[in-house]
N, C-alpha and C positions, 0 to 999 in steps of 0.2 A: 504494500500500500504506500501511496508518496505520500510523504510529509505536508503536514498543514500548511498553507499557502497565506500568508497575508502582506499587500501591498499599501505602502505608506506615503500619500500624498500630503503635503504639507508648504505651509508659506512659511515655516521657519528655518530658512537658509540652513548652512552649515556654519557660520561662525564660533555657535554657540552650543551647548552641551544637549539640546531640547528634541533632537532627533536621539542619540544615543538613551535619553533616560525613559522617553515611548519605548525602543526597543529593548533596553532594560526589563522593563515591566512587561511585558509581552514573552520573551524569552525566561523569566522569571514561574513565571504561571505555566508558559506549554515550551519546556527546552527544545522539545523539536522541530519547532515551528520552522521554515523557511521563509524569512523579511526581506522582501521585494523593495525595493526605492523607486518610485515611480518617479517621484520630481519632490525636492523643495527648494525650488527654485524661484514660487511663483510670488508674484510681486506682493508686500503684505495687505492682506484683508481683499486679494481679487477675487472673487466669488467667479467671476463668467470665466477666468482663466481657470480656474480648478473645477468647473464644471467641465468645460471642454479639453481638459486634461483627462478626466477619469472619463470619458465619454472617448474618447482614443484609445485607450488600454480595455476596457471592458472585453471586448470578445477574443482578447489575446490571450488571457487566463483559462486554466481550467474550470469546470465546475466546481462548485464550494469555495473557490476562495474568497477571503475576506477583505473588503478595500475595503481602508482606515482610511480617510478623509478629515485632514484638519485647517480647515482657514476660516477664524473664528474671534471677528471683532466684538462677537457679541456673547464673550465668557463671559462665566458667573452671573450673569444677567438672566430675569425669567426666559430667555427662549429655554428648548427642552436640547436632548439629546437622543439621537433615533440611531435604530438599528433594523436593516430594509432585508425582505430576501427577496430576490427576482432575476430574472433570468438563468437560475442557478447559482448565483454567486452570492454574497452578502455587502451590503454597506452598513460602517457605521462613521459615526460624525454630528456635526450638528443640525437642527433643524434650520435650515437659513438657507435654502437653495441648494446647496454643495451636491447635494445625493442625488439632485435632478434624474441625471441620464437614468439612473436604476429607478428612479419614482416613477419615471416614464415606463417603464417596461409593463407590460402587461400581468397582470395578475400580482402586482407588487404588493408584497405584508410589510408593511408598519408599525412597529413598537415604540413607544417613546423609552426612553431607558430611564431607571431611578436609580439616585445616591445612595445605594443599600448594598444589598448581599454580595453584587458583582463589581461593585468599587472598590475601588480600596480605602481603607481604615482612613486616610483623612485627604479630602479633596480640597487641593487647593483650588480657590476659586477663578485664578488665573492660569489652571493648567487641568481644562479637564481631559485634552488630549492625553496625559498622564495617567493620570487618575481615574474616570468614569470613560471615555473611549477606549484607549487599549485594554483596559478589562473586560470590557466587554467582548470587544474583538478576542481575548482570549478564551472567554467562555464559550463563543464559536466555531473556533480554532480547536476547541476540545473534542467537538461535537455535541454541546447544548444545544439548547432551543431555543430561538429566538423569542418564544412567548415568556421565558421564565425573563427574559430583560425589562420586562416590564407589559403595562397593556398594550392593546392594540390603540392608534392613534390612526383618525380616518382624515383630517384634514393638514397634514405634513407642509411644510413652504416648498415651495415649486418659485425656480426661476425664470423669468420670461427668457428664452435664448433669443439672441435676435434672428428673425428668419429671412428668407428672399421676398421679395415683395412681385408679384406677375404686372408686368406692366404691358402695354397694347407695342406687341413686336417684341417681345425680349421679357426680362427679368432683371432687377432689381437688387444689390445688397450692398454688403458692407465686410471689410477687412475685420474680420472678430481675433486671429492671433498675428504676431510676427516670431516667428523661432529667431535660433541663432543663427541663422544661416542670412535674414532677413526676408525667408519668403513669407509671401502673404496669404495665412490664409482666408478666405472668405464663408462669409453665409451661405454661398449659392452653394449647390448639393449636386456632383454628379445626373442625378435623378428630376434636376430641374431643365437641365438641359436635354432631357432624353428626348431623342425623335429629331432633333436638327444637326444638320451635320458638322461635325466642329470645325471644317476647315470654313465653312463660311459664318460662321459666329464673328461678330465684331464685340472687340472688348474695349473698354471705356475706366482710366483710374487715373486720377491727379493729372488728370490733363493730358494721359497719352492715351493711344487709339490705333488700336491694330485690329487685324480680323485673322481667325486663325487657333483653334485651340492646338499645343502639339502633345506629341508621348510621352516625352521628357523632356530634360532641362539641355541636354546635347544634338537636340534637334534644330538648335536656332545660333547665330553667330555668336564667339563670343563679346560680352558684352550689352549681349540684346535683352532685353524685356520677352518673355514668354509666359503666355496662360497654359494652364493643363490640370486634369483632375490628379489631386495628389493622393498619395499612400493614404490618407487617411477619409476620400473619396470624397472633396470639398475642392472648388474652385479654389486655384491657387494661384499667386502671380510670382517671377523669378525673374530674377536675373542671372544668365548663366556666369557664372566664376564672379558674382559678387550679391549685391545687397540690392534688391529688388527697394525693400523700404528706406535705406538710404539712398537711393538714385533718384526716387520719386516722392518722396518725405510722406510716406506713408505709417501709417500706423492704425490702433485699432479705432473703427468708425469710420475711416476712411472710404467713400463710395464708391462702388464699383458696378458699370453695368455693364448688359450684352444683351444684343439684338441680336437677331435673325434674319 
């Protein structure tokens, strides 16, 4: 049987001790565990960047494992603390949008978690990633039940993701990430463009204008600006051998369309 699976998304960089003492506590409860690093990298308190982080990783996992999710400007405060199962996998984290992509799944369970049996002895109020999430996640990790973390909870935060907007000839969006590479990804979805041919798509961002989706990033000169649906099946814009968002000062919100 393989080892328990859980990955660790978080906005609390590496400078500091805050990623080791979650895995502390997690390795602490189930030493077998296997702790995955997804990212924490992510800018603090970005909610839509950690959404569409753990909405990238989700079907790269096996079934059952548990993504911990932490970007949480609103510890110790009344929101609550959930733990989700859906799609086969589990999330836990806070109620505040983060758990979106799995909230969406169909047939998704919901429990709000409580400061009791499966926390530990003293929660600090400014660290429930600590404290009340990775216990939880470990109680998962065990193979508990999600029902013992507490009750069912039927109206969870859900984040509006921004989506493609259909406009007359084309579609409509907007740059939601830039990686390190600077490419850009966009709203627009593979699935939005389906049925027209991508070499005559005209695309439209900070002022430049080509037509033309390609396969990849070595299909266009270097230096050139290139659209194409990327790895993770989302309008993407590139620059090949440099920085798409540096060359057209793009970043996230940025508009971007494409006719037909």
């Amino acid at each position: 049987m393989a080892p328990p699976l859980v990955t660790l998304l978080t906005d609390f960089g590496l400078a500091d001790t805050y990623v080791a003492q979650v895995k502390g506590v997690i390795l602490s409860l189930v030493p077998a565990a296997t702790v995955v690093d997804a990212t924490h990298a992510l800018d603090p308190g970005d909610l839509l960047g950690g959404c569409l982080a753990l909405e990238s990783i989700l079907s790269h996992f096996p079934p059952a494992t548990v993504h911990l999710a932490v970007v949480d400007p609103g510890v110790g405060t009344a929101r609550q603390g959930l733990a989700v199962a859906a799609g086969g996998w589990f999330g836990v984290g806070p109620d505040n949008g983060l758990l979106t992509p799995l909230l969406a799944l169909p047939g998704a369970r919901v429990h709000a978690l409580l400061a009791g049996r499966f926390a530990r002895a003293q929660v600090a109020p400014t660290f429930h990633g600590r404290d009340l999430f990775a216990p939880a996640a470990a109680h998962l990790l065990a193979g508990g039940s999600i029902a013992e973390l507490g009750p069912s909870l039927a109206t969870p935060v859900g984040l509006l993701l921004p989506a493609p907007r259909p406009v007359a000839g084309g579609v409509d969006g907007e740059v939601v990430h830039v990686d390190r590479f600077g490419n850009c990804t966009t709203s627009i979805r593979a699935a939005d463009l389906a049925g027209h041919p991508p070499a005559a798509l005209a695309i439209t961002i900070a002022g430049q204008a080509w037509r033309g989706l390609a396969r990849t990033y070595g299909e266009v000169a270097n230096g050139a600006l290139v659209a194409l649906i990327g790895s993770g099946g989302r309008l993407e814009i590139a620059l090949r051998n440099g920085s798409a968002a540096a060359k057209i000062h793009a970043q996230r919100t940025t508009p971007v369309a494409v006719r037909w």
